[in-house]
C-alpha positions as CSV (number, residue, x, y, z in Angstrom):
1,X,-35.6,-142.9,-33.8
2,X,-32.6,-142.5,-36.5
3,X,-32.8,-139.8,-38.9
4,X,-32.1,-141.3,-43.1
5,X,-29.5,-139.2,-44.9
6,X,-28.7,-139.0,-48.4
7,X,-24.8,-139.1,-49.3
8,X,-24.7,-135.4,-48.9
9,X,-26.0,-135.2,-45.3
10,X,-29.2,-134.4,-46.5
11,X,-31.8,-135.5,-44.2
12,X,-34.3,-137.4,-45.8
13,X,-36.3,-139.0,-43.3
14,X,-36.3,-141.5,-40.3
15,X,-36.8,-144.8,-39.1
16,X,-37.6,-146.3,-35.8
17,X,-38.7,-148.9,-33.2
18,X,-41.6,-147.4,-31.4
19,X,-43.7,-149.2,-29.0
20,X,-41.9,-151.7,-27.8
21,X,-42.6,-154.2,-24.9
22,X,-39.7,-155.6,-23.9
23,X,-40.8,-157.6,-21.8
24,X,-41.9,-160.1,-24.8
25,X,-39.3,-158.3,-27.3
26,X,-41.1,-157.2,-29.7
27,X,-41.6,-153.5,-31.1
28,X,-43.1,-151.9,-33.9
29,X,-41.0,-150.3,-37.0
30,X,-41.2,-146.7,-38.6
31,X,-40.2,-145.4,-41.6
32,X,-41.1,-142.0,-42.8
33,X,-39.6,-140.6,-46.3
34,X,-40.5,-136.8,-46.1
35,X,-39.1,-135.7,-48.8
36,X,-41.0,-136.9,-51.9
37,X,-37.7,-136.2,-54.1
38,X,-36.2,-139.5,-52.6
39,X,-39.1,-141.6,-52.2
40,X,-38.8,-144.6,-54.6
41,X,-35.1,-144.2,-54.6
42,X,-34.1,-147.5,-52.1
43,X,-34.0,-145.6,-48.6
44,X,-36.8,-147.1,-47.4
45,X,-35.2,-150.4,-48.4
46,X,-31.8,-149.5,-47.1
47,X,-33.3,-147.9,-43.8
48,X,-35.4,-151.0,-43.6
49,X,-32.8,-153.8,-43.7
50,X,-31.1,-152.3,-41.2
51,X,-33.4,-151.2,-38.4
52,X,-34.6,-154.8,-39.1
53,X,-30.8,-155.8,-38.3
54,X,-31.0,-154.3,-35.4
55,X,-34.1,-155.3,-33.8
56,X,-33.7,-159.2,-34.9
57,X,-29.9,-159.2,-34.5
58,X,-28.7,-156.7,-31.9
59,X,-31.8,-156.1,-29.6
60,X,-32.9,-160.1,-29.9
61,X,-36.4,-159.5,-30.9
62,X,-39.1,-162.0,-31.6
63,X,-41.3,-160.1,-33.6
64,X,-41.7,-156.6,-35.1
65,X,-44.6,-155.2,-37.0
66,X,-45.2,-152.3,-39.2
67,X,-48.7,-150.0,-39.8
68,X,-49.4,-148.5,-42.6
69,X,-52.5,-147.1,-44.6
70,X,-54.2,-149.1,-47.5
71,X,-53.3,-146.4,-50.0
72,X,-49.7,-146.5,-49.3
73,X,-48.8,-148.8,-52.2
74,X,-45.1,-148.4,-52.0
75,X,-44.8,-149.5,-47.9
76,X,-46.9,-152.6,-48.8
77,X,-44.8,-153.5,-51.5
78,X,-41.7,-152.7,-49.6
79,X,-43.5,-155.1,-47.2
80,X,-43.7,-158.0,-49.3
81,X,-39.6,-158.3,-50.3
């Protein structure tokens, strides 16, 4: 789990690989925006691209997935880019 943090050091949120089975490298990702002053500002974008770096690129993963409620139209739109 990495804590998201604005510019200022603010914390903002975090992002994660939980779940994972290494075995068939695959994991499932996280992202939690607490603060509702920075949600639809990019960090869940940002945070995003790279934990998806880093599962893909550095940890060699096959797959990832993410969970998320049906209500949650931002996350399923961030899903779709």
């Amino acid at each position: 789990m990495l804590s998201i943090k604005d510019i200022n050091d603010e914390y903002i949120g975090q992002v994660g690989i939980n779940q994972i089975y290494w075995k068939s490298k695959l994991g499932r990702i996280s992202i939690v925006i607490g603060n509702k002053k920075y949600q639809g500002k990019g960090y869940a974008q940002a945070a995003l691209k790279e934990i998806l770096k880093i599962a893909l690129k550095d940890l060699k993963f096959h797959k990832v997935w993410v969970i998320t409620v049906e209500t949650n139209k931002k996350m399923k739109h961030l899903l779709k880019k």
